[in-house]
N, C-alpha and C positions, 0 to 999 in steps of 0.2 A: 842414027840409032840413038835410042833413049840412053841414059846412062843415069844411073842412079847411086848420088853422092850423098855422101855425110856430111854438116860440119860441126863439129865440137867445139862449145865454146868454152868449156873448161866448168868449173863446178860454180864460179861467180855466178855463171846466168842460168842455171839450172833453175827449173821451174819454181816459184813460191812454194813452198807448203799450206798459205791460206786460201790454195781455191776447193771450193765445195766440189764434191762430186753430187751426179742428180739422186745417188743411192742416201745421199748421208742427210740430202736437201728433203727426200720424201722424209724419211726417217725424223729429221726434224720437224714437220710439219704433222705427220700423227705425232709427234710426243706435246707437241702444243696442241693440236687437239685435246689428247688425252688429261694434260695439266686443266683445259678447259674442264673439260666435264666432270673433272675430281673437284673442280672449285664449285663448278656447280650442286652436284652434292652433297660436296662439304658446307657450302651456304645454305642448302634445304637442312641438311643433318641439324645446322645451326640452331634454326630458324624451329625447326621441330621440337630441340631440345629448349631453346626459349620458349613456345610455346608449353609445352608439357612444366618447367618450371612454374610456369605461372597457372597453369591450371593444379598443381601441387600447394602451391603459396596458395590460392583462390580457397581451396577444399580444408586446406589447414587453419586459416582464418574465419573458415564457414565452421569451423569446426570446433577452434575457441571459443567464437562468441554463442555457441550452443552451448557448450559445456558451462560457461558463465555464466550465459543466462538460466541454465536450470541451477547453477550452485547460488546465485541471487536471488530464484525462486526459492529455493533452501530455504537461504536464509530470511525472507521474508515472513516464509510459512515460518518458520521457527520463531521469530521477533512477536508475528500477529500472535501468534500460540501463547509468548510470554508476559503478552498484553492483557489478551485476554486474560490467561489466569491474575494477572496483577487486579485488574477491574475488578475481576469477580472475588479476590480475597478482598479488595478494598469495599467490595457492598458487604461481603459479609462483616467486616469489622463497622462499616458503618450499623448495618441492623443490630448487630450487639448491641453496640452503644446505645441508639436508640430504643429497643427493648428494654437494657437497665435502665434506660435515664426515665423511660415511660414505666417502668415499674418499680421506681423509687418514689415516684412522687406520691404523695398520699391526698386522699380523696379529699381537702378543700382546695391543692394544689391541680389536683385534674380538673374539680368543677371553673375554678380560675381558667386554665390553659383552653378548656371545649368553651366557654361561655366568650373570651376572647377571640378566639378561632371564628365562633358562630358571626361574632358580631364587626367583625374584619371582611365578614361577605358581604354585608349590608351597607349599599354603597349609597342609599338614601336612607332617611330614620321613616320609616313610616309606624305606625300602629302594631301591637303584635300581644299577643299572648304568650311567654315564656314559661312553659313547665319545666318540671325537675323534681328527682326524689324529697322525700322531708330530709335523708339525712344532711344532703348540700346545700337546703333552703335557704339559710342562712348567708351563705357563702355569696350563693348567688344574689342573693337582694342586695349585699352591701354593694358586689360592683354595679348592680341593675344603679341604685342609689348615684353613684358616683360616675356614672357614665350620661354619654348624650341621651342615652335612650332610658332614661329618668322617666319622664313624662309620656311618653310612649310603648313602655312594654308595662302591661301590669302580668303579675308571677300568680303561678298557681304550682303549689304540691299537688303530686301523683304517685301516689304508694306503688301505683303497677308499673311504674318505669323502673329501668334497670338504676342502680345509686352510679352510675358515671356515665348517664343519658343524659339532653336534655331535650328540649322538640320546641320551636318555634314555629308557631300557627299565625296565621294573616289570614289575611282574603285571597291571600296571591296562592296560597295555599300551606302544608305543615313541609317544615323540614328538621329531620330527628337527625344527630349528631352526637354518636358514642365514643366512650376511650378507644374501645376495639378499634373501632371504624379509624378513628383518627390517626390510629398508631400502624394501621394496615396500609393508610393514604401514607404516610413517612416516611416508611420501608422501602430500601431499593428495589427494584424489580430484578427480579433472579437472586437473590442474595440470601 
């Protein structure tokens, strides 16, 4: 007959308390699962939040250098604006001047200034007829006199010229040269 005994070894050799059971073994292996796939989402969450950083940085620097460059455009349009007007009050003080300075001079000082003018164009002496009113006749003979073209221009008065005209005739053809004209050539343009 079977008999079925005990033996008690007393509490020394009582079972360890570190052995696993299979309930505690599953139960540990979904919780490593589970830590898996929280890392795993936590690295996407990462990774997404890095990227949106950088598309945030990207858009805010896209975003400066616009606003820069239209406040550089500003400023540029404002600088050329203050340019311009500087230019244009500088022709207009220039054209003063030269309206006084050309309306100071008195007419044996103009017939001097057009007859030197005329003959600063004349880049060979050739032959020429020079008219001129009677009242600058004068004027003009002395420099005709004292210049290279002595021997080469002889003068003629013309009552029907203006008195601050003169007109140099050739063969090449006539060219007339007045105060107006000369003081219009001086003048800035826009001023």
């Amino acid at each position: 007959m079977l008999v079925r005994r005990t033996l008690s070894l007393g509490d020394q050799y009582a079972a360890p308390v570190g052995i696993v059971r299979r309930e505690q073994f599953r139960d540990s292996e979904a919780a490593v699962e589970l830590l898996a796939r929280a890392r795993e989402q936590a690295e996407a969450l990462l990774l997404e939040a890095q990227h949106q950083r950088q598309q945030v940085i990207d858009q805010a620097s896209a975003q400066f250098w616009e606003d820069a460059g239209a406040f550089l455009q500003g400023i540029e349009t404002q600088a050329q604006a203050a340019n311009d007007n500087v230019v244009q009050a500088a022709r207009q003080l220039l054209n003063q001047a030269i309206e006084r300075l050309f309306g100071e001079c008195t007419l044996g000082e103009r017939a001097q200034v057009l007859i030197t003018h005329l003959a600063a164009g004349q880049s060979h002496a050739t032959g020429a007829t020079l008219s001129c009113h009677p009242q600058v006749f004068a004027q003009v003979q002395a420099w005709v006199a004292s210049s290279r073209f002595a021997a080469l221009w002889q003068l003629r008065e013309d009552g029907s010229m203006l008195i601050d005209a003169l007109r140099l005739s050739s063969e090449a053809g006539e060219f007339d040269l007045d105060w107006a004209g000369l003081q219009r050539c001086m003048l800035a343009p826009g001023g």
